[in-house]
Every structure is written in C-alpha cells, then in structure tokens.
C-alpha positions in Angstrom: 0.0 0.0 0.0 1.3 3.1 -1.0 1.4 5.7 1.9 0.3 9.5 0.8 2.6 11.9 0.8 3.1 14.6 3.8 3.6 18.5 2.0 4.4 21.0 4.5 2.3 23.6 5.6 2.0 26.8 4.2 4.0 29.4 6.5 2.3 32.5 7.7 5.2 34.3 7.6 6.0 36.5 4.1 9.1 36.0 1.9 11.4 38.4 1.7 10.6 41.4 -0.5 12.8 41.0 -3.6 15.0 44.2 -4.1 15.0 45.7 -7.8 17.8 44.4 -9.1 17.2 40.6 -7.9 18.3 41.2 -4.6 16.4 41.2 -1.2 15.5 44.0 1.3 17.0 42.9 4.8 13.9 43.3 7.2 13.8 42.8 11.0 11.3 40.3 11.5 9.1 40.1 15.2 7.1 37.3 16.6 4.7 37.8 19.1 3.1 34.7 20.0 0.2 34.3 22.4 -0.3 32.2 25.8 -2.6 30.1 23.2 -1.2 27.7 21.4 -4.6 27.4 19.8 -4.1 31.3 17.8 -2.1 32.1 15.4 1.7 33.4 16.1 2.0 37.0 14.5 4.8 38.6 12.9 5.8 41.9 12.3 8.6 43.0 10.0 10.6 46.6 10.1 13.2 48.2 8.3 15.8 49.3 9.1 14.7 52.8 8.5 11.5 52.4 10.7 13.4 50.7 13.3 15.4 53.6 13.2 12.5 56.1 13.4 10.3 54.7 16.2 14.4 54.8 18.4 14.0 58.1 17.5 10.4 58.4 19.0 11.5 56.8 22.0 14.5 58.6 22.6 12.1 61.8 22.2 9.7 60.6 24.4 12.1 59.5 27.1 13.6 62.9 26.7 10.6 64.8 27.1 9.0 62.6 30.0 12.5 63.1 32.3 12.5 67.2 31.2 8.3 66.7 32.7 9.4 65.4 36.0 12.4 67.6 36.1 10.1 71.2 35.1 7.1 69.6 37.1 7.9 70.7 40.3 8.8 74.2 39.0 6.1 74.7 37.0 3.7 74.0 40.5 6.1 76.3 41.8 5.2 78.9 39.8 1.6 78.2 39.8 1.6 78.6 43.1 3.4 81.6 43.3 1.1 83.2 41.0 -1.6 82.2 43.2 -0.3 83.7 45.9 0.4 86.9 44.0 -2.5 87.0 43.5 -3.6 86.7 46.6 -1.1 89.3 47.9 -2.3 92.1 45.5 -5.8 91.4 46.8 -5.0 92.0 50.3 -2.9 95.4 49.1 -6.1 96.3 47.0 -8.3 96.1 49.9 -5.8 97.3 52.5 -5.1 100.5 50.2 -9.0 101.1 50.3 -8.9 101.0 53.8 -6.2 103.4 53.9 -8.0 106.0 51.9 -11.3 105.3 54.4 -8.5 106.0 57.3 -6.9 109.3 55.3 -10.3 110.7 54.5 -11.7 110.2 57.8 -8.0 112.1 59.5 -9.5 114.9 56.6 -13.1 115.0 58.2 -11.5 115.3 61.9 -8.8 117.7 60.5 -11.9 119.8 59.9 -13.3 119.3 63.0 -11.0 120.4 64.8 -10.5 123.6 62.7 -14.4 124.4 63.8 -13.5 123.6 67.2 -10.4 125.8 67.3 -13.1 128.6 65.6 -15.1 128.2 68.7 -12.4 128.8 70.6 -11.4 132.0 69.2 -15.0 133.1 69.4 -14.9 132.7 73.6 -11.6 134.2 73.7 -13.2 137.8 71.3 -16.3 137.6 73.9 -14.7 137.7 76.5 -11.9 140.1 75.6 -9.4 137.8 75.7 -5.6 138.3 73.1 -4.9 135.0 71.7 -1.8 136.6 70.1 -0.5 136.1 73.8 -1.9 132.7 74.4 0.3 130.2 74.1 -1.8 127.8 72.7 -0.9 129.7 69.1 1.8 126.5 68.7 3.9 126.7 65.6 3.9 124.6 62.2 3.0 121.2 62.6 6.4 119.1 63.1 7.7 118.0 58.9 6.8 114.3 57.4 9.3 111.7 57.5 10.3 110.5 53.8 8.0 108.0 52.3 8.8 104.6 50.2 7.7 105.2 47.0 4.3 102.7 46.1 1.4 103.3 44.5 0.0 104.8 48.0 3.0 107.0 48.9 0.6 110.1 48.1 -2.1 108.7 50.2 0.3 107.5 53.3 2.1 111.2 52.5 -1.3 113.1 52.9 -2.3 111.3 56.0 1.0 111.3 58.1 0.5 115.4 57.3 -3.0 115.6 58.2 -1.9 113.6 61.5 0.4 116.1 62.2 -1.4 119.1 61.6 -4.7 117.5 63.4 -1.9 116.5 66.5 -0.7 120.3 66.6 -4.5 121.4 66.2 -5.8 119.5 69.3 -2.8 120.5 71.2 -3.2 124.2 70.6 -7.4 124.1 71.5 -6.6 122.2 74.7 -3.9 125.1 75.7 -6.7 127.5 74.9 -9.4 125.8 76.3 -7.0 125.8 79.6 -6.7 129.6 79.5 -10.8 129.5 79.0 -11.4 127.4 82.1 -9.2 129.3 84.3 -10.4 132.4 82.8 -13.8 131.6 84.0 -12.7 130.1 87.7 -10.9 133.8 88.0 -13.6 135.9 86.9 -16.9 134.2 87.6 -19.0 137.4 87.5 -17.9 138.7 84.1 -18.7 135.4 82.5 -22.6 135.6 83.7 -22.7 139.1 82.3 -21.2 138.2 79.1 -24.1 137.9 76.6 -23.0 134.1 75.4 -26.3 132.7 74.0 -28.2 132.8 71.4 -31.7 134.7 72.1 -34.0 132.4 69.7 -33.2 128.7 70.5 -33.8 125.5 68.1 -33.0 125.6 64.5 -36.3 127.6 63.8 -34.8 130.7 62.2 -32.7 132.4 59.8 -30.4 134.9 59.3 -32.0 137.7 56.9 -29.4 140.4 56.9 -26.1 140.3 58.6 -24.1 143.0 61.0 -22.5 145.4 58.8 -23.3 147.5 56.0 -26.1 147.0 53.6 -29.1 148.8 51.3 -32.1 149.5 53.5 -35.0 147.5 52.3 -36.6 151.2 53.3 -34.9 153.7 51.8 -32.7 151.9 49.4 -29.7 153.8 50.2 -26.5 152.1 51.8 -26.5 152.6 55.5 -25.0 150.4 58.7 -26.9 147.7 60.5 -26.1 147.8 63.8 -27.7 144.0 64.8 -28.1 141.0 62.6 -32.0 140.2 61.8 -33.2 137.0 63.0 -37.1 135.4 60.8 -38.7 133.6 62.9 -42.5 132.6 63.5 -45.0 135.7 64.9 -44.8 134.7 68.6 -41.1 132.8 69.0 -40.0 133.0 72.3 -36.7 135.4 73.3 -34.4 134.8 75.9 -31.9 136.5 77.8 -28.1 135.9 76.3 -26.8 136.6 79.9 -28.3 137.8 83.2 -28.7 141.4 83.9 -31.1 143.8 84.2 -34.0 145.6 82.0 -32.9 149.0 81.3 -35.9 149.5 78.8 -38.9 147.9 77.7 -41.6 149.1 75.4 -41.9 151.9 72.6 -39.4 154.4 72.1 -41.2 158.2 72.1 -41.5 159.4 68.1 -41.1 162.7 69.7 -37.6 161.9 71.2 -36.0 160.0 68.1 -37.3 158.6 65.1 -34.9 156.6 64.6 -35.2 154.3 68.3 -39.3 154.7 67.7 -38.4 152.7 64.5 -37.2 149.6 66.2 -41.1 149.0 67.2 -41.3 147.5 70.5 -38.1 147.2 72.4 -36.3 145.6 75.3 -32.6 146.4 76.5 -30.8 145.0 78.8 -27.9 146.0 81.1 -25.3 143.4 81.5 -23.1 145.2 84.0 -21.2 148.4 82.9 -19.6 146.4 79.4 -22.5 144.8 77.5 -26.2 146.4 76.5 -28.2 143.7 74.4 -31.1 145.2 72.1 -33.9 142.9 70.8 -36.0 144.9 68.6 -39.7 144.4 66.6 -40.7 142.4 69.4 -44.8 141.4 69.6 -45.3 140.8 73.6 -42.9 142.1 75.9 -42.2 140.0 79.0 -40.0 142.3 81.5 -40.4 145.8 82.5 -38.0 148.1 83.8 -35.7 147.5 86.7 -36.4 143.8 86.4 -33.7 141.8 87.1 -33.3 137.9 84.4 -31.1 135.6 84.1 -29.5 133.8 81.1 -32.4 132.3 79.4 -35.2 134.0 80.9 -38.5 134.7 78.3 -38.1 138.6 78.0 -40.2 139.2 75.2 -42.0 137.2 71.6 -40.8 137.8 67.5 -42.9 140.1 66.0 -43.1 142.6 63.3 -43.6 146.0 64.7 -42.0 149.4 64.1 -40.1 149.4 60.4 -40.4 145.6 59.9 -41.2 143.5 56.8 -42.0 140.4 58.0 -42.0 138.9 62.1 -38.1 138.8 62.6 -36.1 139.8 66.0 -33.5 142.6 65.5 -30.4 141.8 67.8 -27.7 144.1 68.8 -24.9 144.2 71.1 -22.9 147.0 72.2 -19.8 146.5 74.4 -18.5 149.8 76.1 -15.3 151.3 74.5 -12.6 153.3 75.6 -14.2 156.2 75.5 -17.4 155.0 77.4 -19.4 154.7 74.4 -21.8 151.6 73.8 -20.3 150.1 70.0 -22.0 148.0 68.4 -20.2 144.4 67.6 -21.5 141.7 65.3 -23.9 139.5 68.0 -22.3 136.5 65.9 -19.2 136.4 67.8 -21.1 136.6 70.9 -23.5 133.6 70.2 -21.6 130.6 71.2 -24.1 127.9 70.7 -24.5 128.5 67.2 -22.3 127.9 64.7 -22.5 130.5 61.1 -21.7 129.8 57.8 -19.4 132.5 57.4 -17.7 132.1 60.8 -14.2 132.4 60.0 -14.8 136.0 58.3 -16.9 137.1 60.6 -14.0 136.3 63.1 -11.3 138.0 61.3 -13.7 141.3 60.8 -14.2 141.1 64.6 -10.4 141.8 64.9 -10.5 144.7 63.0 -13.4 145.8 64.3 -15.0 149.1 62.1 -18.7 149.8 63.5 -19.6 152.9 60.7 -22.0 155.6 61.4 -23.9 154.2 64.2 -26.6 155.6 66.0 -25.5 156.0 69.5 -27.5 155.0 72.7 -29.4 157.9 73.9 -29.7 158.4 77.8 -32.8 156.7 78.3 -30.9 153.1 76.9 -27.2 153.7 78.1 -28.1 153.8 81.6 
C-alpha cells in the first residue's frame, strides 16, 4: 500500500521582499506569540529605517517625559506663586481702600478740629481775651518723614501730614481751652454778664441780613446795620443771652427819636457796665423796667412792629469802648451755641473791628 505523501504547511510568515535588481530588502522580523497555542503566532517586520525612526520616538519621548518630572515641580512652583500673588495684591487692594477710608476720615476730623479751634477763638473775642498772647498759638506742625515710594505714597504722605497738623490742632485748643477754664474760675461774674447765647433757641430761624453794611429794604440807600435780623415765627420765644437787668422795655417816644421809635417794640438789657443787648420788633414784651433775668429768661415774643417786613427779631450788642461809648459788635461772635456759615470771616472782621455811622445810645438806653 502506498502511503500519501506529507507537504508541508503553508507558512504565515511572508518572503522576503525581492529588491530591484534581484536582490532582497534585509527586514527585522518580530514574533509575538500568544499564551494560546490554539491562535495564530503574528509577525511583524521593520526596516531598518522604521526601526530607526520609532528609536528616534522613543528617545524623544524619554527625553521629554525626564525634562516633565524635572520642570514639574517648577512649573507647581510657579503656579503657586502666582496664586499667591494673587492673593497678595488682593489684600494690598483692599488694604489700600482702607487706607483711603482712614486718610479721608483724618481729613473729616482735621476739619473738626479747625471748627473747634473757631469756637475757641470766638470765647476768647467775647470775653476780651488776646490770643496773640496765648500760648496755645503753637507753631507749624512738626515736617513728614520721607515715604517709600508705592502706589499709596501720596495717600500715606497726605495722612501722616493731616496727623500732624490735626496733632498740633488738638494741642493748641486744649492750651486754649486751659486759659478759657481758668479764665472763668478767675472771673466768675464777668462770664454771667457776658451775653454768650443765642436769644432764639432750636433751629427755627434764619439769618435775613447780617451786621455790617447793607441797602435799606426802606430807603434803598446804603446805610449800617447795627444788629443782625433774625425770621422767625409771629410769637417765638426770646431769651436773655446773659443775666442782667432791664434797662428798657416798650416803645421808644416818636417825639424823642425817630430813629429808636423805628425799632417798634423794644427791650434792652444792662449786662453790668460792658455789654447792653437790644432785641427789637418784638410782639409781647415779658420784663419791664428794673427787672432783674437771668440767662435764658423769656423777656419778650418775635414780632413785626415798628419798620419791619415780616415777624423777625433785631439783635444788637454794644460793648463799652474806651471812651465810654456803647459800640455796636457783630452778635455772631457773641453767640456761642450756634455755629454760622461764614464764621471764619466774621472772626477776622471782629479783629478789626469798624462799626460805621452808628446811631448812638441815647440816655434813656445807656443807663
């Protein structure tokens, strides 16, 4: 019996690529066989040139995955430090706004303290006082240290001078306010007679026309207003700016001046031998003659008699000068509960004081 002949197999692998020329292309040839025996071994062949090009991958990759772990930790560096930059101009952002809260609120006392030191001044013209000799006139304000430049310096430079100047402020009004208390421990008396007050209290009432000169709503000629005019409500209490005693109260006679019967009904009061106060164009009077008030006593009601255009108090008061006559000085200086608009001129008139053509007391008031 003839046995059948065994061929062998055909091989999965390919033959060589034959070369132009009759020659072969030398390939690299790799097997990957599987844990089963049962599927099919693979093969893959390279050339030399792609063997070549995925080294080259490799290299590059190796390359680039060591300069990763060696920039990693420099790049989380400088994420972080940008975060916290970040964080760190925040916190100047919201400490410089606090700064400029702080600098504008030094500005706000800064002015404070000038009104203060204006109320100062005031006590010392009523009650005669020289604050050219005080010594709470200081000096300038000691000078600003240097300051690191930022984007602040003009806002750290403007408070450390408003500090200063605010520090030297305070320091001069408590040396005044010193020379004020003792002032007033020394001479008891001359402070009760000092007309201090304001005659109309509240905030009820306006200022119509100032102390000085002005055009008569009359006559319409320029002439010197002795008092300041005070519009208030018909029937607004007065009251005394500092004890004394009635001098006058009532009408003044046509037939004795025209001029004193214009200020309708009247009320003057002594306050020692220095001050006389005048409230003029009043409705109801409240004191007679001889009577003796004190410092906010009811001596008489707004109203609009005499030469009057509406219900308003006329206010004087006349502090004796060196030649014994009554002058007339603006009532604004003396009224120290009450703070004007136009304070800090009226202050610097006061030291210069020029009074005009003013009517003198007669007898009959200057007693």
């Amino acid at each position: 019996m003839q046995l059948p002949v065994r061929r062998p197999a055909a091989s999965s692998r390919r033959a060589p690529t034959p070369r132009p020329g009759g020659g072969e292309r030398s390939r690299i040839e790799v097997q990957i066989h599987p844990g089963n025996i049962r599927k099919r071994v693979r093969y893959l062949f390279f050339t030399r040139r792609q063997v070549a090009l995925l080294g080259a991958v490799a290299a590059l990759w190796l390359v680039l995955t060591a300069g990763a772990a060696v920039l990693a930790p420099r790049v989380a560096e400088g994420l972080a430090s940008r975060a916290e930059y970040r964080a760190l101009r925040a916190e100047r952002d919201r400490q410089g706004d606090r700064l400029e809260a702080l600098v504008d609120r030094l500005a706000e006392l800064r002015g404070r303290s000038e009104s203060l030191r204006l109320r100062v001044d005031k006590i010392f013209l009523a009650y005669g006082l020289s604050s050219a000799d005080s010594r709470g006139q200081g000096g300038y304000p000691a000078p600003v240290a240097a300051v690191p430049r930022s984007i602040y310096a003009n806002d750290v430079r403007r408070g450390l001078t408003l500090s200063a100047e605010l520090a030297d402020e305070l320091a001069a009004v408590g040396a005044f306010l010193e020379e004020v208390h003792a002032f007033e421990q020394a001479h008891g008396e001359q402070v009760r007679l000092t007309p201090s007050a304001s005659p109309l209290r509240g905030e009820r009432f306006v200022l119509t026309s100032p102390f000085g000169r002005r055009r008569s709503p009359f006559t319409k000629n320029l002439d010197f207003h002795a008092g300041v005019d005070l519009a208030a409500a018909s029937g607004t209490a007065i009251h005394a700016p500092a004890d004394g005693e009635v001098v006058f109260a009532g009408r003044y006679p046509l037939n004795r001046s025209v001029g004193w019967w214009r200020y309708g009904n009247l009320v003057v009061i002594a306050h020692g031998d220095e001050f006389r106060t005048l409230f003029g164009h009043c409705k109801d009077v409240k004191v007679s003659r001889g009577q003796r008030v004190s410092q906010g006593d009811v001596i008489a009601t707004v109203g609009n008699t005499g030469w009057s255009t509406s219900p308003h108090l006329h206010y004087e008061v006349r502090r004796r000068d060196a030649a014994g006559e009554f002058e007339p000085i603006d009532p604004r200086i003396y009224i120290l509960d009450r703070r004007w608009r136009d304070e800090e001129r009226v202050l610097v008139a006061a030291r210069t004081p020029d009074a005009g053509n003013y009517e003198p007391l007669p007898p009959l008031l200057a007693r």
